[in-house]
C-alpha positions in Angstrom: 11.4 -20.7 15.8 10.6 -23.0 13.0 14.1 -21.3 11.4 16.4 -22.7 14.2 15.2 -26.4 13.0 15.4 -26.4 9.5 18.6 -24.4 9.0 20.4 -27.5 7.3 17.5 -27.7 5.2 17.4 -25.5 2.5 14.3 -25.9 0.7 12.5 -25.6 4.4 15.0 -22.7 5.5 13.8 -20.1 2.5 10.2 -21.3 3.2 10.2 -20.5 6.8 12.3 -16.7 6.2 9.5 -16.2 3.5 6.4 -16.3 5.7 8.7 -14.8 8.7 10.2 -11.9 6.7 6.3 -11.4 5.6 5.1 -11.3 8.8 7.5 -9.0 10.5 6.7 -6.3 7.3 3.1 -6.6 9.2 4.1 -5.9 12.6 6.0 -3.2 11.3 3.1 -1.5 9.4 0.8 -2.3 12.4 3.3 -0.6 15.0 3.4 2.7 13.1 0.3 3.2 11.8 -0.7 2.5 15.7 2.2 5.2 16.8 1.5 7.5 14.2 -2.6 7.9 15.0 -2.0 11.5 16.3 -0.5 12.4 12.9 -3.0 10.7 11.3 -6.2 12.4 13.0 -3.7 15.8 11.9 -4.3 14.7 8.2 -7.6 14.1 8.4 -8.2 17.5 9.6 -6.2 19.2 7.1 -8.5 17.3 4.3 -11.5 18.5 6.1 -9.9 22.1 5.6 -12.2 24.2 3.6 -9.1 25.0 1.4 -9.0 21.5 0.1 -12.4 21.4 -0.9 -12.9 21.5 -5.0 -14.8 25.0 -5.1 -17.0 24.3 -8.4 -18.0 21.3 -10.9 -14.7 21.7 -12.9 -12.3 21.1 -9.7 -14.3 17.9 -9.1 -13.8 16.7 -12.7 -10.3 17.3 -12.6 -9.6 15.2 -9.8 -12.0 12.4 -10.5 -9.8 10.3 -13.2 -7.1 10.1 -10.1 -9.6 8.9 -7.8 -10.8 6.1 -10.2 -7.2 5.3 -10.8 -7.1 5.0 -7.0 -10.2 2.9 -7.2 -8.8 0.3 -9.4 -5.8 -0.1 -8.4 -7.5 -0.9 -4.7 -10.0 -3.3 -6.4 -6.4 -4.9 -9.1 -4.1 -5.0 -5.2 -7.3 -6.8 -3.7 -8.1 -9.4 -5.8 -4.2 -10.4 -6.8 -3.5 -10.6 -2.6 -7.0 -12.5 -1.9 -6.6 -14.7 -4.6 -2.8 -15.2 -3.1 -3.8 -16.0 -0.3 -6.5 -18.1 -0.9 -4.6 -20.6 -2.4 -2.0 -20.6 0.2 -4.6 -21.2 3.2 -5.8 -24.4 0.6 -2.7 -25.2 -0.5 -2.9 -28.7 1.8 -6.1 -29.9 0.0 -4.8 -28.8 -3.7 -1.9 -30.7 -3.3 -4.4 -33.3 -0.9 -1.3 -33.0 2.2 -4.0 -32.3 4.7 -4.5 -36.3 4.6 -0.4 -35.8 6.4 -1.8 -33.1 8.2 0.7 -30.7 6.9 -0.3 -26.9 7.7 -0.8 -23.9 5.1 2.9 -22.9 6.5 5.8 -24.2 7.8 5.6 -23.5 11.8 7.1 -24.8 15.4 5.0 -24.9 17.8 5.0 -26.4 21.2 2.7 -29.5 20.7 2.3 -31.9 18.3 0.3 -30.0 15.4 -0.2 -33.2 13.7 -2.7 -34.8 16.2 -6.1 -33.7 16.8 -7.8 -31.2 17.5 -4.4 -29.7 17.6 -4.2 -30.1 14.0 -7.8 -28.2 13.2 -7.4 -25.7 16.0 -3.9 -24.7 14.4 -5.0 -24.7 10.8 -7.9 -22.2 11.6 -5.3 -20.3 13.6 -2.8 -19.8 10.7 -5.9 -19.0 8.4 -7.3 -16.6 10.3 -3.8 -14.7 11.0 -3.0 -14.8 7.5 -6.6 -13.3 6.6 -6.2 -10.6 9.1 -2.6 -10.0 8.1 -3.9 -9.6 4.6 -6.5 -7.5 5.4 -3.8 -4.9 6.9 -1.4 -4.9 4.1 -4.7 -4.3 1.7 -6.1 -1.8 3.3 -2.8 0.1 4.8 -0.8 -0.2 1.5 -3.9 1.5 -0.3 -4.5 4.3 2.7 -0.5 5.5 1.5 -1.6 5.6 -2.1 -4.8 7.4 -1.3 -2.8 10.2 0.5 -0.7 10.2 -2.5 -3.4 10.6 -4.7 -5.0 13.5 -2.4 -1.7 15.4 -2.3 -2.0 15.2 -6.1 -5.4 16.1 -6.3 -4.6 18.8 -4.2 -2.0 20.3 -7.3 -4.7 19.7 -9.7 -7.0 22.2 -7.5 -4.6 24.7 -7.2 -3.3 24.7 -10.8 -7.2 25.0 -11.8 -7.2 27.9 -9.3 -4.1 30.1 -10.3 -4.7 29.6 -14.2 -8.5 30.9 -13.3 -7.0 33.8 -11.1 -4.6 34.8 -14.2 -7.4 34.4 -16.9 -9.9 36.5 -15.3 -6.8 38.9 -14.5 -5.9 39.1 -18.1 -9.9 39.6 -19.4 -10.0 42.6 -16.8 -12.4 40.7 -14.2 -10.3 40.8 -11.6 -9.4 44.4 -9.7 -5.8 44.8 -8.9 -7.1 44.4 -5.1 -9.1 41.2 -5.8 -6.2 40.0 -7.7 -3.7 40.1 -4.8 -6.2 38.7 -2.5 -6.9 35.8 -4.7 -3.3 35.2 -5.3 -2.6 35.1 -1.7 -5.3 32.4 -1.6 -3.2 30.4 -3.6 0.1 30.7 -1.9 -1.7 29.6 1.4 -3.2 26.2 -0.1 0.4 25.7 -1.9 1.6 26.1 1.8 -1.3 23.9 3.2 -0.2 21.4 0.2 3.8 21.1 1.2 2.8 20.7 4.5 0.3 17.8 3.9 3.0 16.5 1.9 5.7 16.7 4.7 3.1 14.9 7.3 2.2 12.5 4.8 5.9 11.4 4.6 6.5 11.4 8.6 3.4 9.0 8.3 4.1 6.5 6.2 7.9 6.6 5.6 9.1 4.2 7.8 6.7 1.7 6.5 7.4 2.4 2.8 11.2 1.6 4.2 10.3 -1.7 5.6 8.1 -2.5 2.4 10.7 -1.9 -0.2 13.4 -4.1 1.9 11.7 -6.3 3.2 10.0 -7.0 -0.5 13.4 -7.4 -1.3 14.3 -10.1 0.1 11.0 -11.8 0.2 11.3 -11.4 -3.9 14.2 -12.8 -4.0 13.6 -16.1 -1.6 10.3 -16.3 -3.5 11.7 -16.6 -7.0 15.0 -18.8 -5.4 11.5 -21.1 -4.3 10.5 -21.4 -7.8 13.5 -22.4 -9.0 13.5 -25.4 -6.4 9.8 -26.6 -7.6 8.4 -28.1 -10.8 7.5 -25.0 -12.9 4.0 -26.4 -13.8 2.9 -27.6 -10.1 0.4 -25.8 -7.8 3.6 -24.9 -5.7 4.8 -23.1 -8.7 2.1 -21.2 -10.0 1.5 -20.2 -5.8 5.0 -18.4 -5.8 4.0 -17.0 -9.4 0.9 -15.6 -8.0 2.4 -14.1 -5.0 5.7 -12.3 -7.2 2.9 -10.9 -9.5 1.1 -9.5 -6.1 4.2 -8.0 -4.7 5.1 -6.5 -7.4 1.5 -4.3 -8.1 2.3 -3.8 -4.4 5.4 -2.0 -5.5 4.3 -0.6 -8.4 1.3 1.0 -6.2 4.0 3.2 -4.1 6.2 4.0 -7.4 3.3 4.8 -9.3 1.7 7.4 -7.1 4.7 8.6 -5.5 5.9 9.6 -9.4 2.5 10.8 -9.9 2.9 13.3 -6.7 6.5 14.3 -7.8 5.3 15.3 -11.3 2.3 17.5 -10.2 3.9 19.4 -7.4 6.5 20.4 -10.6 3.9 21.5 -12.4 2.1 23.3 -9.8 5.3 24.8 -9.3 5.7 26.0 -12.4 2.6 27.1 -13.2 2.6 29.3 -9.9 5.8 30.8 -11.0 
């Protein structure tokens, strides 16, 4: 609402489409992750699967590194959009225009925010929402990756599989008979794998859509704002803050999703 009273303002305008672009990104993600639950108790199931269970000490060493990549790029995401965040939600005492009684963001509302206890009750409203809002883009945005890194995982396990199956082939371990049965193993959790992939997609594509347009724009707004500020103020290092969490955000998705893209090729090839 705030948009349709500021529109001859520009400065105000590409504030109030920053935190409303944001914001929509959130309902998004909320409404599909909510629609897709169904799907998502089918993953779960499928990585409870005994087939995608490492069989020995090696298979959990191989996948290990891409878990702790996982785990550090959770804790990097965390900290950049906390720390964001943070100083947004205090961004009226760092810049002391809480003694105006000017809120963390730019809103209409239908009362006079500026009075109290409106004033407190509406500043503990926006910082709450913005916390909670937070907490879903964390904690959703690394759920994607960790499928990601599963589905990669998974092509590590059955690599480690198929080169075992052909080296104890080759050193005469293996009957003919065993050898079949094992392969056949394989070709089912390749299977198993593609499909996880595919479900994994119909999960989370929609709100990888959303994310990389509505980053978009919010990237581009965000480094207009910066033009539009002193470049040493608090305002300025804010925006800087928030481009340099977006952009881990997106490097998150790219990252993993290259990392899934080059194992399934090498699975591939190593099955063939």
């Amino acid at each position: 609402m705030n948009i349709f009273f500021v529109y001859d303002n520009l400065e105000a305008l590409t504030e109030s489409i920053f935190i409303t672009v944001t914001d929509i990104l959130a309902w998004i993600k909320v409404y599909f992750f909510i629609r897709n639950v169904e799907l998502r108790k089918k993953l779960i199931r499928t990585l409870t699967n005994a087939t995608f269970q490492p069989k020995n000490l090696k298979q959990i060493h191989i996948v290990q590194p891409a878990l702790k990549t996982w785990k550090r790029m959770y804790i990097t995401f965390s900290v950049m959009t906390s720390y964001t965040v943070l100083i947004w939600t205090t961004f009226p005492f760092l810049d002391k225009s809480f003694k105006e009684r000017n809120l963390p963001f730019a809103a209409w509302y239908p009362y006079d925010s500026k009075k109290s206890p409106f004033y407190e009750l509406t500043y503990v409203y926006q910082v709450l929402g913005m916390w909670y809002l937070t907490l879903v883009t964390i904690n959703m945005d690394t759920l994607m990756a960790a499928l990601m890194v599963l589905i990669g995982a998974q092509c590590d396990i059955l690599c480690n599989n198929l080169q075992t199956v052909n080296i104890s082939r080759r050193s005469g371990f293996l009957s003919e008979t065993s050898f079949n049965e094992n392969l056949i193993k394989c070709i089912k959790h390749h299977r198993e794998i593609v499909r996880f992939a595919v479900d994994c997609n119909k999960f989370f594509s929609m709100i990888v859509l959303g994310q990389f347009f509505t980053s978009t724009v919010v990237l581009a707004v965000t480094m207009f704002q910066m033009t539009l500020v002193d470049p040493v103020s608090t305002e300025s290092f804010t925006h800087l803050s928030y481009v340099n969490a977006l952009t881990a955000q997106l490097f998150m998705y790219c990252w993993f999703g290259n990392e899934v893209e080059v194992k399934l090729r090498l699975g591939y090839h190593v099955f063939i």
